[in-house]
N, C-alpha and C positions, 0 to 999 in steps of 0.2 A: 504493500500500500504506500511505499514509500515513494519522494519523487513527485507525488500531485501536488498544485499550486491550489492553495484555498480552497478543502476540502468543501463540502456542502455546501457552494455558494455556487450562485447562476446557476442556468436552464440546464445547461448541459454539465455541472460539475461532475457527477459519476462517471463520466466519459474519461476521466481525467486514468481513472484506475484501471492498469494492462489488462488484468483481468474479467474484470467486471466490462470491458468494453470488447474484448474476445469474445464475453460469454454472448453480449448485446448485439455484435455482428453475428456471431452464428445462429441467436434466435431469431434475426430477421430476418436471414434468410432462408431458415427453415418455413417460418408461419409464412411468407411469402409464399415458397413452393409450396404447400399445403392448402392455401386459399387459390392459388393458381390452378391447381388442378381441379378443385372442388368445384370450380366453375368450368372448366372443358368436362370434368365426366355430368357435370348436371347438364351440357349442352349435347351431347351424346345421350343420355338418355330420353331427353324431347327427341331428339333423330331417330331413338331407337322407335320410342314407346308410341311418341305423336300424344302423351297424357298429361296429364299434371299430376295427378297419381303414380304415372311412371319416375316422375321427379319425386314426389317424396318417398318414394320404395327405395330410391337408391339413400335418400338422408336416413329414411328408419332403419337401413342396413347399421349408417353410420352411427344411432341413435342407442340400438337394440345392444352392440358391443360398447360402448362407450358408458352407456348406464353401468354393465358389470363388473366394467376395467376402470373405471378413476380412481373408485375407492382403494382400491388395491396399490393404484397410482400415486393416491395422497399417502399410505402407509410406505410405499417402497421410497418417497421421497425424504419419509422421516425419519426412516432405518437404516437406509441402504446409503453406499458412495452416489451423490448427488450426480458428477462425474458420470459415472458408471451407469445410471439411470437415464442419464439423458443421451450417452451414445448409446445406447440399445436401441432409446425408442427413435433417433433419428434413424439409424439402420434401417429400422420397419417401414421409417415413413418412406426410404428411399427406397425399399423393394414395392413399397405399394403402390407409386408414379412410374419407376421400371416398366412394373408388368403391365399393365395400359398403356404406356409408348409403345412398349414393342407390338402387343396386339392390336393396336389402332394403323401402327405402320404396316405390320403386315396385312390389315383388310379382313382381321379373324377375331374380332372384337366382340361383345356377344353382352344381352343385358346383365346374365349372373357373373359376370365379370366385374361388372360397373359395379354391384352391390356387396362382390366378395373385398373390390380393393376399397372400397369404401368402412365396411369391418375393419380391415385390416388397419387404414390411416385411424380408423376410430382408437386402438390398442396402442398404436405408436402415440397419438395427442393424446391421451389418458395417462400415459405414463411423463411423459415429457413436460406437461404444463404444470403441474404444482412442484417437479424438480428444481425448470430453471426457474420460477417465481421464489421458492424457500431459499435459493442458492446466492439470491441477492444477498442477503442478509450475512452470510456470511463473506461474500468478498469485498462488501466497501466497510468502512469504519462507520460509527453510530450516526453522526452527524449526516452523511452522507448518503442512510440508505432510502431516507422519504424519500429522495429525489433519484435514484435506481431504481425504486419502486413505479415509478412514475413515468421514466424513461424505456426501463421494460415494457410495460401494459402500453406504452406507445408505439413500439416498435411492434409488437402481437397485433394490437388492433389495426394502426397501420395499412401493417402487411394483410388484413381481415379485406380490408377494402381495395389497398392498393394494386393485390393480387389478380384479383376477379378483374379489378378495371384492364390491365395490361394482359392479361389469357383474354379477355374478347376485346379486346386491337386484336390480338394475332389470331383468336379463332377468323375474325372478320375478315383479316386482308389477305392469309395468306393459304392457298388452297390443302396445303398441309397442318393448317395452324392448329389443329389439335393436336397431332404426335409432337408438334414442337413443344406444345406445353407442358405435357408429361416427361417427356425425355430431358425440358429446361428445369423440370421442378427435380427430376434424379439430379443431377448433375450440381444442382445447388446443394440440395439435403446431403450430397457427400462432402461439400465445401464446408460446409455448416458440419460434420462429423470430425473431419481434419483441423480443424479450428478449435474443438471441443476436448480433442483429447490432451494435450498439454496445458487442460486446468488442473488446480487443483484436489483434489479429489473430493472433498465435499465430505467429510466421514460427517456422523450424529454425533450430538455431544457423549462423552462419556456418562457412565452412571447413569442414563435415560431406563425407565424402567421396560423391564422385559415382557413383552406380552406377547400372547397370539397374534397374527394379520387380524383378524375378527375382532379380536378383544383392541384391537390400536382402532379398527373402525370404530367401533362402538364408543371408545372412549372419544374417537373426535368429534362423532353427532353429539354427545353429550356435554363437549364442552361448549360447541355453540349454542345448542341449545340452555344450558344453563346463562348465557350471559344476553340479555333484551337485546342491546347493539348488535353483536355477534347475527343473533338469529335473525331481526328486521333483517338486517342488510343483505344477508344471504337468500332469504324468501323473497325478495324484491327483486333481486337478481337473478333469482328461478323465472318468476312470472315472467318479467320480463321482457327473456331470453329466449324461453318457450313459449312464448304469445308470439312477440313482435318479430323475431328474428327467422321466422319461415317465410317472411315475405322475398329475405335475397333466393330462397328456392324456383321460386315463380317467376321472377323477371325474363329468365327466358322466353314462359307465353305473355308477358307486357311487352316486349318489344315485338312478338312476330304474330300476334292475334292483336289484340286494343291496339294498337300503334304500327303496327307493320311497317317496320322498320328492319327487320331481319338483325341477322349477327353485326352486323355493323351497328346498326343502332343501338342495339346490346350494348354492346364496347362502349359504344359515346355516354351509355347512363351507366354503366358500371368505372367508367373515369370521372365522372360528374361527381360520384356517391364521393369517393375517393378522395378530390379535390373538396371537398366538404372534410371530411374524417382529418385530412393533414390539418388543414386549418384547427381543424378543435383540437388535436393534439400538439401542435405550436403551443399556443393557449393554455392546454392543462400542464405542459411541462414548467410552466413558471408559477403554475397553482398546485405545489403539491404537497401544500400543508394548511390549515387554518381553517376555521371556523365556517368559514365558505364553503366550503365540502358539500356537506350536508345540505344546504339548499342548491345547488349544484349540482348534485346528484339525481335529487325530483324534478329538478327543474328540465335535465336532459331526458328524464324518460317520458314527462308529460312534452316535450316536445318532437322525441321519438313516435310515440303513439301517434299524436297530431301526423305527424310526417305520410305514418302507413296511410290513414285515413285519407290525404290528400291525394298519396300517389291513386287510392282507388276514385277519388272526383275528380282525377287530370283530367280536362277535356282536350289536351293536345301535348304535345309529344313534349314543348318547351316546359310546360307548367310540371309536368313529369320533372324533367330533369333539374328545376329548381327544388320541388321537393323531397324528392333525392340527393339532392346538397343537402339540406337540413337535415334531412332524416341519418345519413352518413356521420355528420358532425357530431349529432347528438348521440348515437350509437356510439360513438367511441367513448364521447365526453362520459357517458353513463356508467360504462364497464371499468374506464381508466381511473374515475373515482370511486367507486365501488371497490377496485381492487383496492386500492392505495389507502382507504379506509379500513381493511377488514385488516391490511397487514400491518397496518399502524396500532390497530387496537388489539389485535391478537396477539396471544403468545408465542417465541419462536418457534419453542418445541412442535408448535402444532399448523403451523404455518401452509408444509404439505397439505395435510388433512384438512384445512379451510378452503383451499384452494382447487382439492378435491371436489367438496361438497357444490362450490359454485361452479367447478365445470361440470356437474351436469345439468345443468340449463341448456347445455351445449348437447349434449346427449337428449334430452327430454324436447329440445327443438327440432334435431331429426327423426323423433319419432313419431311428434304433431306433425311434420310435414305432409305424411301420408294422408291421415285422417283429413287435415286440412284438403289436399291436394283433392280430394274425393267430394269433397264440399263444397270447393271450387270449382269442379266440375258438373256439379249439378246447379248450384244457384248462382254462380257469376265469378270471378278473380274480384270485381271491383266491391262485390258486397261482401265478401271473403275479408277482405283491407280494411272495410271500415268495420268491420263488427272486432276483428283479431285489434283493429289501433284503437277503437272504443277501450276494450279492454286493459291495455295496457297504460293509457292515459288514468283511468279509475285504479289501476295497483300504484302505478306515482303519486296521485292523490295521495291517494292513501298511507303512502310511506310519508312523503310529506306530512300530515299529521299526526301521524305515529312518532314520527322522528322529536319533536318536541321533547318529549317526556322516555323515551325510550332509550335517543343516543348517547352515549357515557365519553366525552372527551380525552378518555385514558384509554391506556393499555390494563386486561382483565386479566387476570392470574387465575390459574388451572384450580379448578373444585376439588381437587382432590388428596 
């Protein structure tokens, strides 16, 4: 840690630490490849299927395994070489973008394919997101880590939006642009492995008490649960995540049904969302402490729900893609304070296992995709929007209020 000029100061101070900026380049480029391909197999499956049902088969693939693998995820992060957790699960991600380059290149590509590598990236992100989020904490110094905290969840969300936008540019322009995407997202994810392994290794504190997998789960539901802040924030982030966040499923029939606009169009709202999301994450990297949070945080998902709701009243393709910028900004804003809040008031020890618990909102959104996708296809995409942004607009309320009397401006220490 030695060597950086004014630790915890400025936007980018955690940058400053070799490590901690190793770990930040190889998780951007991971979640990049991982949100890049998510959008060429979801645009493969509208080719394959011609359904929006087709589309959320392949996220409840992603859904179905990710529900069973985080928790496991948030324990291996708390027990296990941090290190060692996160080159595994980049390993998987990059055979699971492999195997769909090659099959799309050779013309032998098939839907249980889309759905097995969609599993598969579900296992690799299960294990890898509560690693490198716990893994902060130990490579910068105290002062330093709100704002690694902050700069991580920037680079993940990011790469959430900025991925999909640049995979359709290239699905759009270039007659191969799919194989490219898969084959560009391997070639990253081993970058981002080569970079990984010369950290530190990440071991668990000593003396951390000895339990079952099971019994470290159990103990980490319990400790959110035991602390009001802890639990609001994390149920907020459920709702959400699995309300609002099925809508980036579907943009493929918004751009080639309501808007017919084809994959090119695609691209143009998927760098729109994008150019929206950087800006909020500019923005939150100099807000990553303070009292502000908290209304910050409602304030991004009642403007998230708004967003879905509008994209389903666009009456034209422009008014789309402006609220598509809002909706993108606030999607980050939401989750980058949300994290930055949970890891601030949580324990280290338990850090994995919080960050467990909120990536399955991520799990629990590709499994709504389906059911949605099916809803959608019987009564409209556009009434599908406003009933799922109703909803999520009424859970921000709602934290919002709750937040008053609920949220605890400390760090909570373990019940037990």
């Amino acid at each position: 840690m030695s060597g950086a000029a004014a630790p915890g100061t400025g936007s980018w101070a955690a940058l400053a630490h070799r490590a901690y900026r190793q770990l930040w380049i190889a998780g951007a480029l991971v979640f990049f490849a991982v949100m890049a391909q998510n959008i060429a197999r979801a645009w493969l499956a509208r080719e394959i299927t011609g359904t929006n049902a087709g589309l959320g088969g392949v996220l409840m693939g992603f859904g179905l395994l990710m529900l069973v693998a985080t928790p496991f995820g948030g324990v291996a992060a708390d027990r296990l070489s941090k290190r060692a957790v996160i080159a595994v699960a980049t390993a998987i991600l990059l055979l699971s973008s492999a195997w769909i380059g090659i099959a799309v290149a050779l013309d032998a590509v098939e839907y249980w394919m889309l759905v097995g590598a969609s599993g598969l990236q579900a296992v690799g992100f299960a294990l890898y997101g509560p690693a490198r989020m716990a893994f902060i904490s130990e490579l910068l110094p105290d002062e330093t880590v709100p704002n690694g905290i902050v700069l991580g969840q920037m680079s993940g969300e990011a790469a959430r939006v900025a991925g999909p936008a640049i995979a359709g540019v290239v699905i759009g322009a270039l007659a191969d642009g799919t194989a490219i995407v898969f084959i560009g997202a391997a070639v990253l994810s081993g970058i981002s492995l080569a970079l990984t392994m010369p950290l530190p290794p990440g071991h668990p504190r000593p003396g951390r008490p000895v339990r079952s997998v099971i019994g470290e789960i159990v103990d980490g539901v319990r400790y959110v649960r035991h602390h009001d802040s802890l639990r609001l924030l994390v149920l907020t982030s459920l709702g959400v995540v699995i309300v609002g966040f099925p809508y980036i499923a579907f943009l493929p029939t918004v751009a080639d049904e309501i808007f017919d606009v084809g994959s090119t169009g695609y691209g143009v709202m998927s760098a729109v969302t994008a150019a929206g999301a950087v800006a909020a994450a500019l923005l939150t990297a100099r807000l990553s402490a303070g009292s502000h949070q908290v209304p910050l945080l409602g304030f991004a998902g009642v403007v998230f729900g708004a967003g879905i709701v509008g994209l389903g009243a666009a009456p034209h393709f422009a008014v789309a893609l402006l609220v598509l910028a809002a909706a993108g900004a606030a999607s980050l804003a939401f989750q980058t304070t949300n994290q930055s809040l949970l890891l601030a008031i949580g324990d280290f020890e338990y850090h994995g296992r919080i960050q467990s618990l909120v990536m399955l909102g991520f799990s629990g959104f590709g499994i709504a995709a389906l059911p949605l996708g099916i809803v959608a296809d019987a009564i409209g995409l556009r009434t599908t929007f406003a009933i799922t942004g109703a909803v999520v607009l009424l859970i921000s309320v709602g934290f919002l209020v709750r937040a008053r009397t609920a949220m605890e401006p400390r760090r909570v220490d373990p019940p037990f």
